[in-house]
N, C-alpha and C positions, 0 to 999 in steps of 0.2 A: 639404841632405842628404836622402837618400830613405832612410824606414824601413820594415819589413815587420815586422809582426804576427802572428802566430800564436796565434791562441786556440782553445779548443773553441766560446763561445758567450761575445758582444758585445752581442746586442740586448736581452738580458733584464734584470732587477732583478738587483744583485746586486752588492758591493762590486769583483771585480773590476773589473766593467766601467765603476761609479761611476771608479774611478781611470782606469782608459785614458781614459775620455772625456777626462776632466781634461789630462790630459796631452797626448794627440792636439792636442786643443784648441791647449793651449798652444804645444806644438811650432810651430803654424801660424802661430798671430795673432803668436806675438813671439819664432819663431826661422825664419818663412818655411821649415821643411822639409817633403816631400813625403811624405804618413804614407799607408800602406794596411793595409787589417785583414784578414786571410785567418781568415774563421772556418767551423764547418760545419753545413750543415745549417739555415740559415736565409734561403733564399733571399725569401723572402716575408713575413720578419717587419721590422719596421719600431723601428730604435732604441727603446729605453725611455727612454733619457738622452740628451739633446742633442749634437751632434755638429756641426761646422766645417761647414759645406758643401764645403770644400776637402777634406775626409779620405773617402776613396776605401773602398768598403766592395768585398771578392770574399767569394764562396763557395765551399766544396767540396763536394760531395754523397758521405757517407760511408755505406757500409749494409753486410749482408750478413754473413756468419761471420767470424771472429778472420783469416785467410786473405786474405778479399775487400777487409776494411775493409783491413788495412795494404800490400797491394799499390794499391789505388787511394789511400791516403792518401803515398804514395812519387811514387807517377805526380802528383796533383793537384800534390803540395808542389811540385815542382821545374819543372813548366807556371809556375806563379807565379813563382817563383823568376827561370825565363827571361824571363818574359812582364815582371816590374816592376824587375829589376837593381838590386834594392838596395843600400845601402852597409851598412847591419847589418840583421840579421834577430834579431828577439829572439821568442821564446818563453813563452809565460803560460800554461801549462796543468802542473797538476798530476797529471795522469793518465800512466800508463805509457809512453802514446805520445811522451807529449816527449823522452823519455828514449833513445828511437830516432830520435830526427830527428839529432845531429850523424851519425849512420850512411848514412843514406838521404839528405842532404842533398848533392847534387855540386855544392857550390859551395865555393871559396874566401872569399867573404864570412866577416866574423866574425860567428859565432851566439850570440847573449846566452841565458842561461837565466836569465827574470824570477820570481823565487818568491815567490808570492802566499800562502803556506802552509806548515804544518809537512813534514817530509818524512816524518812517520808519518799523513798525514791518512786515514782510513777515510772511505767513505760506508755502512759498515753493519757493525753488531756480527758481530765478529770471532769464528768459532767457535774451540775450544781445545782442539780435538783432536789426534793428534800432526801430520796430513797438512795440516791447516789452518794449523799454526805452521809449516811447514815450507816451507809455498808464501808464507807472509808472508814469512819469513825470505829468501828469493829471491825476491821482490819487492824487501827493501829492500836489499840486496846490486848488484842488477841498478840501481835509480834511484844508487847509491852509484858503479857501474861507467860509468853515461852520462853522470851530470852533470860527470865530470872528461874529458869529451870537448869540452866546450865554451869558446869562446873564454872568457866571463867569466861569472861570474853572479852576479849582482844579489840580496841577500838584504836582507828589509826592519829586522831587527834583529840585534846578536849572536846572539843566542840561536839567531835564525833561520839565520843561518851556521854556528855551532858545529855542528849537526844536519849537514852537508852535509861538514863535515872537509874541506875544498878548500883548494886554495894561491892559485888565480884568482878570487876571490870580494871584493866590494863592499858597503857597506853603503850602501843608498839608502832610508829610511825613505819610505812613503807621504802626499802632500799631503793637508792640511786643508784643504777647498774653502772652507770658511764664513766667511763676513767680519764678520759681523755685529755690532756694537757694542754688541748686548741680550744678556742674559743673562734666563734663564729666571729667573724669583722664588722658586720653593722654596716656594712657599706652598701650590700644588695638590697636593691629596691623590691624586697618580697617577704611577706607576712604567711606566715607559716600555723595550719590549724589540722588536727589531728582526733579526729572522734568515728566512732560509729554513727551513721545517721538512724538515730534512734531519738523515741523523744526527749529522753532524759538529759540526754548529749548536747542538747539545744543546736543544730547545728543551719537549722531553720530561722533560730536568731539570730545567726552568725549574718546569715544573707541578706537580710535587710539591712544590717550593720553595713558592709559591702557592696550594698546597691548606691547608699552615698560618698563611700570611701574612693569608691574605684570612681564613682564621678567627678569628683574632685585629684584625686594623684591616679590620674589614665596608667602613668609610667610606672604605678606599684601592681605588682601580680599576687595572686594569692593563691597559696598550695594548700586545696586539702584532700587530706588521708582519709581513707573513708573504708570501707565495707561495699556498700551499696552506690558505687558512682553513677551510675542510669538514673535512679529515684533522683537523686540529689541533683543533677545537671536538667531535669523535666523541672525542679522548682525553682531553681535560681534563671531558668527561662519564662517562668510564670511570672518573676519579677521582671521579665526584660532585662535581665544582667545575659547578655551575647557573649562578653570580652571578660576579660582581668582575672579568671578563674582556671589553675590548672586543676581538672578530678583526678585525682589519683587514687589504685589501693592500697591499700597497707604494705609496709615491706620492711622485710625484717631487721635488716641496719640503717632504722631512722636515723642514726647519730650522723649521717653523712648529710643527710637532709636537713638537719637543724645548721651545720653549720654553715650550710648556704643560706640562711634567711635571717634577717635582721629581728623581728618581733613573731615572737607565740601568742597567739589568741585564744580563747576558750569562751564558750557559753553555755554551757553546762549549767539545767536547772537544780540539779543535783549532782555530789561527787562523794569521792570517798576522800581519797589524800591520792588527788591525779598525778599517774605519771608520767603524764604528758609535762606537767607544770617540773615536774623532779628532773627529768630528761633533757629539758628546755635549759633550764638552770645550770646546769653540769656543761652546757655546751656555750654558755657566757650569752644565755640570751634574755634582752627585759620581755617579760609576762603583761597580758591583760587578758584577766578575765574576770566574769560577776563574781559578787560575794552571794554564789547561791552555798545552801548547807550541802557541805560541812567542809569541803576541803581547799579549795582555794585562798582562803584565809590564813590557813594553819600554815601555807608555804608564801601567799607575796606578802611581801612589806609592803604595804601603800606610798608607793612616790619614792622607794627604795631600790627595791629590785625588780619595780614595775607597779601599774595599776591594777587597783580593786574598784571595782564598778558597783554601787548598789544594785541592787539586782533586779533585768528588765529595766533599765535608766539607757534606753538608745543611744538619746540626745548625750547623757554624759560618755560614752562608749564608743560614739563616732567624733566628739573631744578629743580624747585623750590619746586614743587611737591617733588621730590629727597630729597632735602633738607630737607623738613618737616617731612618726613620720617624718615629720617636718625638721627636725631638733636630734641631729646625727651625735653631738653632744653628749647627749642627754640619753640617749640610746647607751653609747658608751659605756658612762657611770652605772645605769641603772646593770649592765651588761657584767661588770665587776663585781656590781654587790651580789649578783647571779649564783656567780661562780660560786663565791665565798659562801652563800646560802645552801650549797648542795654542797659542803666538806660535812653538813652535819646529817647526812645518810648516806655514809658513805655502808656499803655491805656488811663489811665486815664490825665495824659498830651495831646497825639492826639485829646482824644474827648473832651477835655476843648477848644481844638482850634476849633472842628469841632461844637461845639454848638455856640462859637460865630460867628463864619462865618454864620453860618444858622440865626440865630438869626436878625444879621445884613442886612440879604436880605431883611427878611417880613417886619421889623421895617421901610426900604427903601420905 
């Protein structure tokens, strides 16, 4: 089977592409199918994450005004399109443009729409004016009106489908890559958080969260993974946080880093099914993060294998937080039911689901 990909961006850090790899991978070594990735604009950047040498990388070069970009984002797609003759073409972009490919797309092929994310994702606070609610409101009208253009789409939780109201829709939960048989100890006095500093990532909430934590347990340090460590270290200085912060980048064998740190935190205004939270889990660690939509949810148990936060609840989040801290206990248990929560993604389970969903299209 030949698959075609469509992303915005592949080669960087970043849970999407944590999973495609994953899978791409898989696809190859132990279903022999033919994978290529059409993504844009990175003709000269070099994977962040490991990839088959069998999985075939295109580019498209996108620029220019709202006009330019989607007239040449029409012309590229469908050069591909002819050029690789796919049997399904699935889609990972959460941006507007996905939402016009079954339009612009002339092909027969069946087009998967893969949702990596809520369908109310923002990258930046939302003004609340009446013109600003207005053009939101027809934004999510229009992703509401494309996504029923598509042969099937692939949503990583209920929750994550409920959002999307569709009748051609599948739940295909995202793989835990980790195999690991260690379980982090619980004993290090360090809290461990993992995001791009971007808005959606919340990682701006994380810091306030932080500014009382670290004031109260001096002796807990806290790791976070980032992208952009300059930006992030100018605003956790805007709060007067000096101390209890290491910035780090991303790097490619977090599993070493999970299991040096007792608790994973998240504040994520939006998610898809993080796997950060999957990754955390697999390494025996309790979770806390908001119940923002959609994914957080679908992986902690509340008061199980860590805390859910209403969402934006500080006060309850620098609690519980507290709690976990404090209550080595309790870290523990919650630390086991972790474990036991990521046996149910394990790889080879997802892609037994993801071959037959694929399988079922062509046969169609």
């Amino acid at each position: 089977m030949r698959l075609l990909y469509i992303v915005p961006k592949i080669k960087t850090a970043g849970g999407v592409a944590r999973v495609l790899a994953i899978k791409a991978n898989y696809f190859v070594e132990h279903f022999g199918y033919e994978i290529h990735i059409l993504s844009q604009n990175e003709e000269d950047i070099q994977p962040f994450y490991d990839f088959d040498y069998d999985v075939t990388f295109h580019n498209m070069i996108l620029k220019g005004n709202v006009f330019k970009f989607f007239n040449s984002f029409q012309k590229q797609i469908n050069q591909k399109i002819n050029q690789i003759k796919p049997d399904v073409i699935l889609v990972a972009d959460n941006g507007l443009k996905a939402f016009v490919f079954p339009f612009i797309a002339k092909t027969k092929t069946p087009i998967v729409f893969e949702c990596h994310g809520s369908k109310f994702v923002e990258e930046e606070v939302q003004k609340t004016n009446f013109v600003s609610k207005s053009l939101q409101k027809i934004k999510y009208r229009f992703k509401d009106f494309g996504v029923q253009k598509f042969t099937k789409i692939v949503a990583l939780s209920e929750e994550n489908l409920k959002e999307w109201n569709v009748e051609n829709g599948i739940i295909i939960p995202n793989p835990c890559w980790i195999k690991t048989k260690k379980n982090a100890d619980l004993r290090q006095k360090k809290v461990i958080a993992i995001a791009r500093n971007s808005y959606e990532k919340g990682l701006d909430r994380f810091l306030l969260i932080w500014k009382e934590i670290g004031e109260k347990y001096p002796e807990w340090t806290l790791d976070i993974y980032t992208d952009d460590v300059d930006t992030l270290e100018q605003e956790a200085l805007k709060l007067e946080i000096e101390s209890g912060i290491n910035y780090l980048h991303f790097v490619k064998n977090i599993q070493k880093k999970y299991l040096k740190a007792s608790i994973c935190a998240m504040t994520s205004r939006t998610e898809g099914f993080p796997m950060v939270l999957l990754e955390a889990l697999a390494c025996g660690l309790p979770c806390i993060a908001y119940d923002c939509p959609t994914g957080p949810r679908a992986i902690i148990t509340n008061a199980e294998n860590g805390f859910l936060i209403p969402d934006n609840n500080i006060e309850m989040y620098v609690e519980k937080l507290s709690f976990l801290i404090e209550n080595e206990e309790v870290r523990l248990k919650f630390g086991l039911d972790a474990k036991e929560t990521s046996k149910q993604y394990s790889v080879k389970k997802i892609m037994e689901q993801w071959r037959e969903f694929l399988e079922s299209l062509v046969s169609t």
